[in-house]
C-alpha positions as CSV (number, residue, x, y, z in Angstrom):
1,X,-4.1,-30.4,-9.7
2,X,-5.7,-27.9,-8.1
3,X,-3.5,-27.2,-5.2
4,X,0.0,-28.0,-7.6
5,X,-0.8,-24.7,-9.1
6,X,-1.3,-22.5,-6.1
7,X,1.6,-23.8,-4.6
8,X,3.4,-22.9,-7.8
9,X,1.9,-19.4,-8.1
10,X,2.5,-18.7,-4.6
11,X,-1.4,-18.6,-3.5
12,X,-2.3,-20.1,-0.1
13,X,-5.3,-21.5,0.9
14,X,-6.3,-18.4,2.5
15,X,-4.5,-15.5,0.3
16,X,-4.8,-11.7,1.0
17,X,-6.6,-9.9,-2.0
18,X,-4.5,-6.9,-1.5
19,X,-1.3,-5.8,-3.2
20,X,0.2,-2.5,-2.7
21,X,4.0,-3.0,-3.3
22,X,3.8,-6.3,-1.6
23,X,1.0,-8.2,-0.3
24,X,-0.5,-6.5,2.7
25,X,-1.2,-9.3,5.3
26,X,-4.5,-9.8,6.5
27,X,-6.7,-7.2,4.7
28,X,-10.0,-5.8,6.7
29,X,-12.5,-6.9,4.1
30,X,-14.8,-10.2,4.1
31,X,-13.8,-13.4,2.9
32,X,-14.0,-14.5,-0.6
33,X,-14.1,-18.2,-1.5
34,X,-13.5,-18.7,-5.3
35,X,-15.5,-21.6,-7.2
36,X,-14.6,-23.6,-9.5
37,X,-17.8,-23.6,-12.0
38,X,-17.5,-26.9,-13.2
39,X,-17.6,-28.9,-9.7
40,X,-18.8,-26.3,-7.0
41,X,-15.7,-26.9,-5.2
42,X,-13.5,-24.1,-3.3
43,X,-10.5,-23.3,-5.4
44,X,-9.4,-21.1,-2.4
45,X,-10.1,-18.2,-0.5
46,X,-9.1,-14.6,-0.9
47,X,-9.5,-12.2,2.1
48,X,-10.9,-9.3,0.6
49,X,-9.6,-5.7,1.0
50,X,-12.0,-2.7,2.7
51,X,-11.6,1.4,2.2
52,X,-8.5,1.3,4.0
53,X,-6.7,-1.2,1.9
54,X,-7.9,0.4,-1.3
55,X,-6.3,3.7,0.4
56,X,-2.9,1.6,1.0
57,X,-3.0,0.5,-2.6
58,X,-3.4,3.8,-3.9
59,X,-1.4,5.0,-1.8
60,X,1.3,2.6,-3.4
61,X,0.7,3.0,-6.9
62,X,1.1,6.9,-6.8
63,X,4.4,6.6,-5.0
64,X,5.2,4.0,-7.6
65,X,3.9,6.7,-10.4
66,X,6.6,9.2,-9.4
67,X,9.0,6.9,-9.8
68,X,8.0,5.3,-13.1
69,X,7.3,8.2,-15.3
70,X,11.1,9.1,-14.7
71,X,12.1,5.9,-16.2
72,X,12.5,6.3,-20.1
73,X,10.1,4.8,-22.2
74,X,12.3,2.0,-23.9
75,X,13.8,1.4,-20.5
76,X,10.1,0.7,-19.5
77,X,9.7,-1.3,-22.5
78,X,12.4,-3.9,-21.6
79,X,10.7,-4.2,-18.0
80,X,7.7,-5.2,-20.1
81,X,9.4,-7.7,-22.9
82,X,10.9,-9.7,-19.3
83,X,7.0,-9.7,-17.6
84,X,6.5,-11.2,-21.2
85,X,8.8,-13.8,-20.8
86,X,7.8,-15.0,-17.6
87,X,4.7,-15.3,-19.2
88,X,5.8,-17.2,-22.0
89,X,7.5,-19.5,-18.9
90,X,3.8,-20.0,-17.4
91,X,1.1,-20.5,-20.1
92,X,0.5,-23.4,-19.6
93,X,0.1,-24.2,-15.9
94,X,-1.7,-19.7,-16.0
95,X,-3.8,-21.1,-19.1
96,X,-5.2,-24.0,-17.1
97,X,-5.9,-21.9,-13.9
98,X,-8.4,-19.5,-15.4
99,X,-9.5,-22.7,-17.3
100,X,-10.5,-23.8,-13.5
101,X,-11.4,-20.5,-12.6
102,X,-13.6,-19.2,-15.1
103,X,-14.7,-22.7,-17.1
104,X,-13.5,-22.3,-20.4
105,X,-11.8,-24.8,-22.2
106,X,-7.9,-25.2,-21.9
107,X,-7.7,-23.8,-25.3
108,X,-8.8,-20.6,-24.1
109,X,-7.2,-20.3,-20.9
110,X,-4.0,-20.7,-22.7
111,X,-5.2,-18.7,-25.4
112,X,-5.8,-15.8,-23.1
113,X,-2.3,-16.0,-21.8
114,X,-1.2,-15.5,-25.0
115,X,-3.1,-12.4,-25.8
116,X,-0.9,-11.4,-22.4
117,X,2.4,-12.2,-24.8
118,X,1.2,-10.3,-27.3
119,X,0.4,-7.6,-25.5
120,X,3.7,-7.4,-23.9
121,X,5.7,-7.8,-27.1
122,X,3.3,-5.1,-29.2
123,X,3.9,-2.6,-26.0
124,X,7.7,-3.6,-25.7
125,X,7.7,-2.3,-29.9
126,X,5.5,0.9,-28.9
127,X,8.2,2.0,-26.1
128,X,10.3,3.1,-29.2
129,X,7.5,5.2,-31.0
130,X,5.4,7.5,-28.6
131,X,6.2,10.3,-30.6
132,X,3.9,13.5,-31.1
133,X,4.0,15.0,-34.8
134,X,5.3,18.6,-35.8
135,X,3.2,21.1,-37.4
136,X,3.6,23.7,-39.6
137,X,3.4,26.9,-37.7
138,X,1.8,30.2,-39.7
139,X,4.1,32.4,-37.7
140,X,8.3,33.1,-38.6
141,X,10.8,31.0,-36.5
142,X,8.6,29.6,-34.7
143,X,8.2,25.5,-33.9
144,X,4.6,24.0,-33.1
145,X,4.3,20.4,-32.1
146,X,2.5,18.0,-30.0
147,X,3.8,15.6,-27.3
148,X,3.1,12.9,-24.7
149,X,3.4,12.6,-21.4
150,X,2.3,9.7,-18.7
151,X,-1.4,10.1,-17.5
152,X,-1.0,8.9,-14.0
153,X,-2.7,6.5,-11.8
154,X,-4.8,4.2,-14.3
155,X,-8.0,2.4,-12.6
156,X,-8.4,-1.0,-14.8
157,X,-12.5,-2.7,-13.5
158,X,-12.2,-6.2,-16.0
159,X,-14.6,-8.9,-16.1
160,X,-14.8,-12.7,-15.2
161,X,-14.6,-14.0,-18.7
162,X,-11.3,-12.9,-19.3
163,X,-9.6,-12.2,-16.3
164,X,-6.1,-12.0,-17.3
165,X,-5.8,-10.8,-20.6
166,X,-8.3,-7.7,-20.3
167,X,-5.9,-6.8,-17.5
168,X,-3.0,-6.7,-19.4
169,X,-4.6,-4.7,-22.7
170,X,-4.7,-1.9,-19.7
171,X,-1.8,-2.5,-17.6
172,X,0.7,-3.3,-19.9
173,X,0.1,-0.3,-22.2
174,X,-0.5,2.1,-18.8
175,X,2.7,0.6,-18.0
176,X,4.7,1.3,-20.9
177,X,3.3,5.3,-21.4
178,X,5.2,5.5,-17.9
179,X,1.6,5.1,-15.8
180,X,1.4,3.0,-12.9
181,X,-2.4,0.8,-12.1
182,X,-4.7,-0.3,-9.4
183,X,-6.8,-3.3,-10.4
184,X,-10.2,-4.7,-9.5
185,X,-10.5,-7.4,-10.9
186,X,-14.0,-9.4,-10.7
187,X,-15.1,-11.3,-7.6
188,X,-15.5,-14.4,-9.5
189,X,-11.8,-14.7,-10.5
190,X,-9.9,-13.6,-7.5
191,X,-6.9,-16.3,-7.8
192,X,-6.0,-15.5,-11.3
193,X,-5.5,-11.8,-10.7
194,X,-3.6,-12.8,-7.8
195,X,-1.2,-15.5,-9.7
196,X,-1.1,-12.9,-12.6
197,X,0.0,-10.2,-9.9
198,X,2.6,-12.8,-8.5
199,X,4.1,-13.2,-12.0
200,X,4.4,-9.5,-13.2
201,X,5.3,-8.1,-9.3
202,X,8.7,-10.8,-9.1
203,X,9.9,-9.0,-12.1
204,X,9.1,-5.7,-10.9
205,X,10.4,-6.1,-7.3
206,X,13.6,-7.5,-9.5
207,X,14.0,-4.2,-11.5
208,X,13.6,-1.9,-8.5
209,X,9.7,-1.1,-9.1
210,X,7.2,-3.3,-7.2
211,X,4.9,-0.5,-6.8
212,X,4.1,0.2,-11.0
213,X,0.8,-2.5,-10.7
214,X,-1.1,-2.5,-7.2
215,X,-4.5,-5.1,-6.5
216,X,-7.4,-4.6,-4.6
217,X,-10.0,-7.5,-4.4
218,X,-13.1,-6.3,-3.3
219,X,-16.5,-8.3,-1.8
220,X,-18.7,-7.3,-4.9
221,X,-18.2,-4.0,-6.7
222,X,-17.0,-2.1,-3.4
223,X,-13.6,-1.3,-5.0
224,X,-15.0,-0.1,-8.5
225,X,-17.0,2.6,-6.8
226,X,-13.8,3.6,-5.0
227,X,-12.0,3.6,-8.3
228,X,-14.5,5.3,-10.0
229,X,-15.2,8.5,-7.0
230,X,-11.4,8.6,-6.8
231,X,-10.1,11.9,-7.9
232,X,-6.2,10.6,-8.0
233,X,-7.1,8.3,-10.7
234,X,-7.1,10.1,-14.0
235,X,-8.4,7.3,-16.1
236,X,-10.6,4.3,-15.2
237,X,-10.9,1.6,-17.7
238,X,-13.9,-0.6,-17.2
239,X,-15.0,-3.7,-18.8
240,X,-18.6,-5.7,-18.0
241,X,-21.7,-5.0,-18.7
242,X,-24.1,-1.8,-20.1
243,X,-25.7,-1.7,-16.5
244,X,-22.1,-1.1,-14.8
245,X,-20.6,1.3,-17.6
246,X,-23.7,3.6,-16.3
247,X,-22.8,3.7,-13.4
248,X,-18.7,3.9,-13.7
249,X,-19.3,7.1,-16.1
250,X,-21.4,9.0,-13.9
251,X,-19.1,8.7,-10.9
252,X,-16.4,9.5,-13.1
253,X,-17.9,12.2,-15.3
254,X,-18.8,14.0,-11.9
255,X,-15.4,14.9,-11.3
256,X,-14.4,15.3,-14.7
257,X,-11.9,12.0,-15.1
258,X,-12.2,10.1,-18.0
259,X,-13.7,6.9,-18.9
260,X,-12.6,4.2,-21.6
261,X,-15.7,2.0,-21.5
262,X,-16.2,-1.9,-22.9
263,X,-19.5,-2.8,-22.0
264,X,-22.2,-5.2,-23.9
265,X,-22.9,-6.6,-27.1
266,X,-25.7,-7.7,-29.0
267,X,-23.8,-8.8,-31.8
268,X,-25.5,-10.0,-35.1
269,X,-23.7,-11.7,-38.2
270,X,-25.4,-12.4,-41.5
271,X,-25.3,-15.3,-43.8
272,X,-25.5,-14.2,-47.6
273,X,-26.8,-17.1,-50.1
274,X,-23.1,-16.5,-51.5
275,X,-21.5,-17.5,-48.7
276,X,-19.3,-20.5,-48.2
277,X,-21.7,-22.4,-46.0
278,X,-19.0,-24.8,-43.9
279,X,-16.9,-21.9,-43.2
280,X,-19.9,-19.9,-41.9
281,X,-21.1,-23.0,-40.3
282,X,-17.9,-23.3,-38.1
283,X,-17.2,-19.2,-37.5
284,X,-21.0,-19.2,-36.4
285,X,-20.8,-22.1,-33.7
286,X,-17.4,-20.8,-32.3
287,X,-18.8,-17.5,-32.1
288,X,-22.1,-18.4,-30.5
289,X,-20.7,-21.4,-27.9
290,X,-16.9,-20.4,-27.5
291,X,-16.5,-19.3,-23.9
292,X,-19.7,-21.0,-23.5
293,X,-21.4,-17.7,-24.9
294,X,-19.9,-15.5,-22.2
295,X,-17.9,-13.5,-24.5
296,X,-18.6,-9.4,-24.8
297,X,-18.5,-10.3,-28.9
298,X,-20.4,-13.7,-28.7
299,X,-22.6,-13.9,-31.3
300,X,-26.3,-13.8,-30.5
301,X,-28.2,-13.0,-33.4
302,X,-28.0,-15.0,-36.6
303,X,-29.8,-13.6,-40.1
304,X,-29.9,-16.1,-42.4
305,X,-31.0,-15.2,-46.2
306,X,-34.5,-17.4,-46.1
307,X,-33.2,-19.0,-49.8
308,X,-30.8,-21.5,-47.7
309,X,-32.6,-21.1,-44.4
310,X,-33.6,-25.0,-44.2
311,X,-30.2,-25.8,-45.0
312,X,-28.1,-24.0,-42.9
313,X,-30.1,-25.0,-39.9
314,X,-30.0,-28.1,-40.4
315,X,-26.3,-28.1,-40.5
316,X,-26.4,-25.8,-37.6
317,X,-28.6,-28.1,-35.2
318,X,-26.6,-30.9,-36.0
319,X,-23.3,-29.4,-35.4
320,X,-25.2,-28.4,-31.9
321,X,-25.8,-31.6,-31.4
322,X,-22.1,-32.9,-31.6
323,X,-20.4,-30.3,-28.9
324,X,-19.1,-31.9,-26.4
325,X,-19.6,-30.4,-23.1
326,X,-17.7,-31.0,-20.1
327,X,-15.2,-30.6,-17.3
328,X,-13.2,-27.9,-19.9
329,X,-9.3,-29.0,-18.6
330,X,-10.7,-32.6,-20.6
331,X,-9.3,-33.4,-24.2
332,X,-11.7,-32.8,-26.6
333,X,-14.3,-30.6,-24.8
334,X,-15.4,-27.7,-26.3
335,X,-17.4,-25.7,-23.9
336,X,-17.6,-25.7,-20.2
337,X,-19.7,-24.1,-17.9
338,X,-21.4,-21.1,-17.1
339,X,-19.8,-19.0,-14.3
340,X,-22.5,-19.1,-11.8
341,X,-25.4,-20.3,-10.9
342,X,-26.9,-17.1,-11.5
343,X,-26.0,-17.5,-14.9
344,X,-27.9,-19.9,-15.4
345,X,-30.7,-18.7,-14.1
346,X,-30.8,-16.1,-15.8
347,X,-30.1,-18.3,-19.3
348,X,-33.4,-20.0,-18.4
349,X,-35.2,-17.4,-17.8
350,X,-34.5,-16.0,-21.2
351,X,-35.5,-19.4,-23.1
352,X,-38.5,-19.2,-21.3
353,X,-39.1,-15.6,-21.8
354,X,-38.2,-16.1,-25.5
355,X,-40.4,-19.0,-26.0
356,X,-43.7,-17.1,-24.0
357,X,-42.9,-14.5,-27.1
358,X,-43.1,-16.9,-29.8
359,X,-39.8,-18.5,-30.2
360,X,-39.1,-21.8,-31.0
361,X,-36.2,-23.9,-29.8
362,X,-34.3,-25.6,-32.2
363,X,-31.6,-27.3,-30.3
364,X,-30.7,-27.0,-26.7
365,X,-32.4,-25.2,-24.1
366,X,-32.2,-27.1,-21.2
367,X,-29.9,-27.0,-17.7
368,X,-27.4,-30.5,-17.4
369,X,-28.3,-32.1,-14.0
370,X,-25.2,-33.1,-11.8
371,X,-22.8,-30.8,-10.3
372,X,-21.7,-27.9,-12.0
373,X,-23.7,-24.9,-14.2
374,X,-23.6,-27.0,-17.1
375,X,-25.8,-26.0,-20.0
376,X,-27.2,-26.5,-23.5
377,X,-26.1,-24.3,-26.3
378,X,-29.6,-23.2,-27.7
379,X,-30.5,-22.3,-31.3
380,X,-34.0,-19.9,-31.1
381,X,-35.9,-19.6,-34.2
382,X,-37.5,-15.9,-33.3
383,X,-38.6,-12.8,-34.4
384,X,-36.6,-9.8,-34.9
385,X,-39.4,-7.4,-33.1
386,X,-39.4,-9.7,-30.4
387,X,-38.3,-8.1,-27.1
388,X,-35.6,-10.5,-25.8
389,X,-33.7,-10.3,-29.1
390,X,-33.0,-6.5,-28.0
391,X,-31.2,-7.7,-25.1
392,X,-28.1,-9.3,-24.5
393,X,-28.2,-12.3,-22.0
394,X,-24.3,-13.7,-21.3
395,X,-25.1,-17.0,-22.2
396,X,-24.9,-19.8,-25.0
397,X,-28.3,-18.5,-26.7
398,X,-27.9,-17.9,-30.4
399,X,-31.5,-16.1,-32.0
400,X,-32.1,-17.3,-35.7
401,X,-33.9,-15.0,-38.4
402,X,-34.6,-15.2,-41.9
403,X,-34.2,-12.5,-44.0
404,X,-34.4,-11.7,-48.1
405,X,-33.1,-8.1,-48.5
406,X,-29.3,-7.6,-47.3
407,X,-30.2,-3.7,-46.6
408,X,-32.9,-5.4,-44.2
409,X,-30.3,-7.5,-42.7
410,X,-28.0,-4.6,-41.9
411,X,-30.9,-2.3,-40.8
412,X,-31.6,-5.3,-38.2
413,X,-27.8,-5.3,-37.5
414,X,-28.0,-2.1,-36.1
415,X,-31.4,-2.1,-34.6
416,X,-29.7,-2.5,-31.5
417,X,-28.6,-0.3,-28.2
418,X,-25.3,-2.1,-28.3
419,X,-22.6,-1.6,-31.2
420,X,-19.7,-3.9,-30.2
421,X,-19.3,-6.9,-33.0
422,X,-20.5,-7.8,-36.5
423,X,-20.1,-10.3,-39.1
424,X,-21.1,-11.0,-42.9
425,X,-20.6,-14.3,-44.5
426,X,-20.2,-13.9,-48.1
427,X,-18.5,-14.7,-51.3
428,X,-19.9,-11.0,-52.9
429,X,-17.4,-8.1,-53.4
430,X,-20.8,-6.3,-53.6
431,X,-21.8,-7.1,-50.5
432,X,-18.7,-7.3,-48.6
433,X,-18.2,-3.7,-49.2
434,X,-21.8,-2.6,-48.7
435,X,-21.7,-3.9,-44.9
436,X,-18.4,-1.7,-44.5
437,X,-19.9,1.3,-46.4
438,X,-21.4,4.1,-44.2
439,X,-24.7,2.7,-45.1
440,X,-23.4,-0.9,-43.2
441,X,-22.3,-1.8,-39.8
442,X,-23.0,0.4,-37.1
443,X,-20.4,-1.3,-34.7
444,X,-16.9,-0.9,-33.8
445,X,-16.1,-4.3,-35.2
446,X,-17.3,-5.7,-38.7
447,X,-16.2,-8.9,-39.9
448,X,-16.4,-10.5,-43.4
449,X,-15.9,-14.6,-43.5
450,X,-14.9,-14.7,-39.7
451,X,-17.3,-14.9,-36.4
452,X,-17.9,-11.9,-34.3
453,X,-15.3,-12.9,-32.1
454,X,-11.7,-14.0,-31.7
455,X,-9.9,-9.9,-32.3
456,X,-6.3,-9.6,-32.4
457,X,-4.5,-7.3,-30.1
458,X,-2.7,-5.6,-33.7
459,X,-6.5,-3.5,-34.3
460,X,-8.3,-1.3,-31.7
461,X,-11.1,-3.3,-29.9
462,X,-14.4,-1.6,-28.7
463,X,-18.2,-0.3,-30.0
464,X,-20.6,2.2,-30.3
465,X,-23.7,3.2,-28.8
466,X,-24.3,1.3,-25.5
467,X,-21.0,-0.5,-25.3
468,X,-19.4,2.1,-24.6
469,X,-17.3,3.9,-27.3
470,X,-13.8,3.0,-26.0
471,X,-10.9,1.2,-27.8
472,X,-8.2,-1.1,-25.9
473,X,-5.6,-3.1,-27.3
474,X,-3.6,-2.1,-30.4
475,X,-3.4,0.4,-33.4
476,X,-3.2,4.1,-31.5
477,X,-4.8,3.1,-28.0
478,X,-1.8,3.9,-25.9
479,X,-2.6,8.0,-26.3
480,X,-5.9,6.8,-24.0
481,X,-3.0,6.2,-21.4
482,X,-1.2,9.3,-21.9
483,X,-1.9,13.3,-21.9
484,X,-1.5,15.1,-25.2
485,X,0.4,18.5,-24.9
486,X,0.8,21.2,-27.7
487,X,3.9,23.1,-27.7
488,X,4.8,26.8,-29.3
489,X,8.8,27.3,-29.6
490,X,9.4,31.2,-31.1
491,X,13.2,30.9,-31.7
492,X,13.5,34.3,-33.0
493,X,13.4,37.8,-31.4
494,X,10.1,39.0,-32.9
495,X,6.7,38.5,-31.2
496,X,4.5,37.9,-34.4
497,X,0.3,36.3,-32.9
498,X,-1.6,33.7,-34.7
499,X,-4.5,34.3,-37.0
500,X,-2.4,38.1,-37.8
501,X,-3.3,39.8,-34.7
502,X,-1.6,42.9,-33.8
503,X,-1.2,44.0,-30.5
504,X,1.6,46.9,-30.5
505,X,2.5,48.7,-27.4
């Protein structure tokens, strides 16, 4: 299986992590092997690429820049609609690859390639409508209005758990604003930026611009630090966790680039004695074990009204108890793996941590023996003051708290660093409105009758507070990818200031 689908995205055994126009041959950097999470075997491995590299990649996507921004935009846009095509052409066999990559189920893998089409057919629509707006001026025969123009060189850092379509909510959009890109993807997923690189660079090289999206793989974080110190690269667009966000701004802020930042989230969702208890029931356990709780908008904290308390845990445990876990390509699985074994380390160390605080499990908590980093989803009853509720651990652990006041519920909503994703489960007009009022959610995203995860690429995506404050995806995120310029026309033969100056010689 395995080895059908490097064959058929062009990988080799031993594939160079480097693209800068084309693949550069051997690369200087150590040797990657990527895992496959569920069995611990080699999927391949990827020659990484050192300062050098990076430098030829650059070097390949600012040439590739100067050509790109000349191109006009709808022009651009039909380059993007065929990259969606080809994806359209390779869900399936992409789709299972990052399923054997990153160890979610099929279902996601595929899903994620589809967030890939979507993005391609939204940014092939926005080629036609990057328009500025014209003003009103205060001064005679004269024209004041704003306009675009492409950005540059766009640094995209993305995570593990979505290795693919992250990518291309940055790429594509860079792309179509008339910006070229140089990836680092994570470590963990090497071959699926690679495959994903093969598909969009055979279209490229077809349409005379192979040089519009350049790769460098990197042993750890090596090339995120290079992106990030890199004065050519205007914007750097980084996805992971609060630690790396940190980091990434400083190194960015220090020379003044800009930052578009998707970092962490403690997300919370509440279940109001109104609520529609089976469809809470099943956006609750998608939310918490989907992706096998790696998810930036997994939902880790659970505030139940204490009036059906008993009863929605019991349904909760018991739907627990009925997940199938297993090799996630498998009919009928529903969550995989954890990335690493790290991972699940550190998911341990949290239920242990939890319980030393006065947590009780409820269902799960324990490491499946055998090969693999197979886990337990884990329901926690806990306390909101406990200390490990404040932090956000990337793994199947959902925290369950009663609560009687909704205005308490929301307060504990928000009595977090992180502001990514929120939910509300009710059947109250009242309430509904109350956790969208200015007096509700604190985060960027706030659900009602839905999980905390699952966005569509149509609304802006992205938080407050610690996770980071940027948006990706849809509604008006392409100006993050372009530079705004205001423009004064005076088409008459008079000199006339703003705000009524006079200045007569």
């Amino acid at each position: 299986m395995i080895a059908d689908l490097l064959e058929k995205f062009g990988i080799h055994q031993t594939h160079s992590g480097v693209y800068a126009g084309d693949w550069i041959t051997k690369p200087d950097g150590l040797e990657i092997d990527s895992i496959n999470p569920s069995d611990e075997k080699r999927i391949a491995t990827i020659m990484s690429g050192s300062r050098k590299n990076y430098e030829q990649a650059m070097e390949s996507a600012l040439e590739g820049f100067e050509k790109w921004r000349r191109v006009p935009a709808p022009a651009r846009g039909e380059m993007i609609r065929q990259i969606g095509t080809a994806l359209r052409k390779n869900k399936k066999d992409l789709g299972l690859l990052i399923t054997l990559e990153t160890g979610k189920i099929l279902g996601e893998g595929q899903g994620e390639v589809q967030e890939m089409i979507d993005m391609c057919d939204f940014a092939t629509g926005l080629s036609r409508q990057l328009h500025g707006i014209t003003i009103a001026s205060e001064r005679q025969e004269h024209r004041l209005f704003e306009q675009w123009h492409p950005l540059g060189v766009v640094g995209i850092i993305s995570a593990f758990n979505f290795p693919a379509a992250v990518w291309a909510w940055n790429a594509i959009l860079a792309a179509v604003c008339g910006d070229s890109s140089i990836w680092k993807p994570s470590f963990h997923t090497p071959v699926t930026s690679i495959a994903v690189l093969n598909i969009v660079s055979s279209i490229m090289k077809a349409n005379g611009h192979a040089d519009v999206f350049s790769l460098c793989i990197s042993d750890m974080h090596l090339a995120g630090e290079w992106i990030a110190e890199d004065k050519g690269i205007p914007l750097v667009s980084a996805t992971g966790s609060c630690e790396m966000g940190r980091v990434i701004s400083v190194k960015v802020g220090q020379r003044l680039g800009r930052s578009l930042l998707e970092l962490g989230g403690n997300n919370a969702a509440i279940i109001s004695p109104s609520a529609n208890l089976n469809q809470a029931l099943r956006g609750v356990v998608f939310a918490a074990v989907g992706t096998t709780g790696q998810r930036c908008t997994t939902l880790r904290r659970l505030f139940v009204h204490d009036s059906i308390e008993t009863t929605f845990l019991e349904k909760l445990c018991n739907s627990y108890g009925s997940i199938r876990i297993g090799n996630p390509w498998e009919e009928g699985v529903l969550m995989g793996p954890l990335i690493s074994e790290t991972a699940v380390e550190k998911m341990m160390g949290a239920i242990e941590e939890a319980k030393n605080q006065g947590g009780k499990v409820l269902a799960g908590g324990n490491r499946i023996p055998g090969k693999g980093y197979f886990v337990e989803p884990t329901i926690i009853l806990a306390n909101p003051k406990m200390e490990i509720v404040q932090q956000e651990t990337f793994a199947p652990i959902l925290y369950v708290m009663p609560y009687h006041c909704l205005e308490d519920a929301i307060e504990l909503n928000n009595r977090v660093d992180q502001g990514l994703s929120s939910a509300i489960f009710t059947d109250s007009v009242r309430e509904a409105e109350q956790f969208l009022s200015y007096r509700g959610s604190d985060c960027g995203i706030a659900n009602i009758n839905i999980g905390t995860s699952g966005a569509e690429i149509g609304g802006a995506f992205g938080g407050e507070k610690d996770t980071g404050g940027g948006r990706e995806s849809g509604s008006d995120c392409w100006k993050s990818y372009m530079r705004r310029q205001t423009c004064t026309i005076n088409w008459g033969d008079q000199l006339p200031l703003a705000q009524g100056i006079r200045f007569d010689l």
